[in-house]
Structure formats: C-alpha cells, structure tokens
C-alpha positions as CSV (number, residue, x, y, z in Angstrom):
1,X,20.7,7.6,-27.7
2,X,20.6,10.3,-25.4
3,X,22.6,10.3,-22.0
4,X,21.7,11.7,-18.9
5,X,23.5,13.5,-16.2
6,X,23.7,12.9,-12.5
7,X,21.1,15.3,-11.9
8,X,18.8,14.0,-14.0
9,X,19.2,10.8,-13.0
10,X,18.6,11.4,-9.7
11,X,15.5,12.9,-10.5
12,X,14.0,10.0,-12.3
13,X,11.3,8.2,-10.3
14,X,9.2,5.1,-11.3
15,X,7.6,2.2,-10.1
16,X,8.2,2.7,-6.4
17,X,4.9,2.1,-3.8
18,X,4.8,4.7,-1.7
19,X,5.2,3.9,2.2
20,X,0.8,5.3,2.6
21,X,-0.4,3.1,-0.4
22,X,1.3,0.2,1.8
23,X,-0.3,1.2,5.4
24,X,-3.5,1.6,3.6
25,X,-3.8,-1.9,2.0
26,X,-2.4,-3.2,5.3
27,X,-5.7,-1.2,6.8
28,X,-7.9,-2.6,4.3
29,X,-7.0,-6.1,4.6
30,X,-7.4,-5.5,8.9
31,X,-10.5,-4.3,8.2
32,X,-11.9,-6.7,5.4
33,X,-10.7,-9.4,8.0
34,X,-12.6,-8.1,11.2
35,X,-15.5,-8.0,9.4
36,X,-16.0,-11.8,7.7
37,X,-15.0,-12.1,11.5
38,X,-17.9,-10.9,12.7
39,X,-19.7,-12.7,10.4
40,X,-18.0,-15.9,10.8
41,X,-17.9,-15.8,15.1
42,X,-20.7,-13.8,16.0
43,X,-21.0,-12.5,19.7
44,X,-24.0,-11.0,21.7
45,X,-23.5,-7.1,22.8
C-alpha cells in the first residue's frame, strides 16, 4: 500500500461538479421550461 503526502493529497481531485456545469443545467432546465410554456399557453404577438 502506498501512502501519500500532504501534497499529494491535496492535489487529488475527483468527483466534484464544477460551479459552470451547475449554472448550465440550471439554464437548460429555464430554457426547456419556457419553451413547453409557450407551447402549453400560447399568446398573440
């Protein structure tokens, strides 16, 4: 078994999201929603 020292430890990095991949979903789902909007209440320009 190896061990691993501070440094590399703090290095290490795995299944975090990321703060963008979060804002874009949220923009996605905000987006997906105003549109079966639109279809579901349409309005007259």
């Amino acid at each position: 078994m190896e061990t691993l020292q501070n440094e590399e430890m703090k290095r290490i990095k795995g299944g975090g999201i990321s703060v963008w991949v979060m804002v874009g979903i949220g923009a996605a789902i905000v987006f997906l929603s105003g549109i079966i909007d639109g279809f579901v209440h349409p309005e007259a320009c």
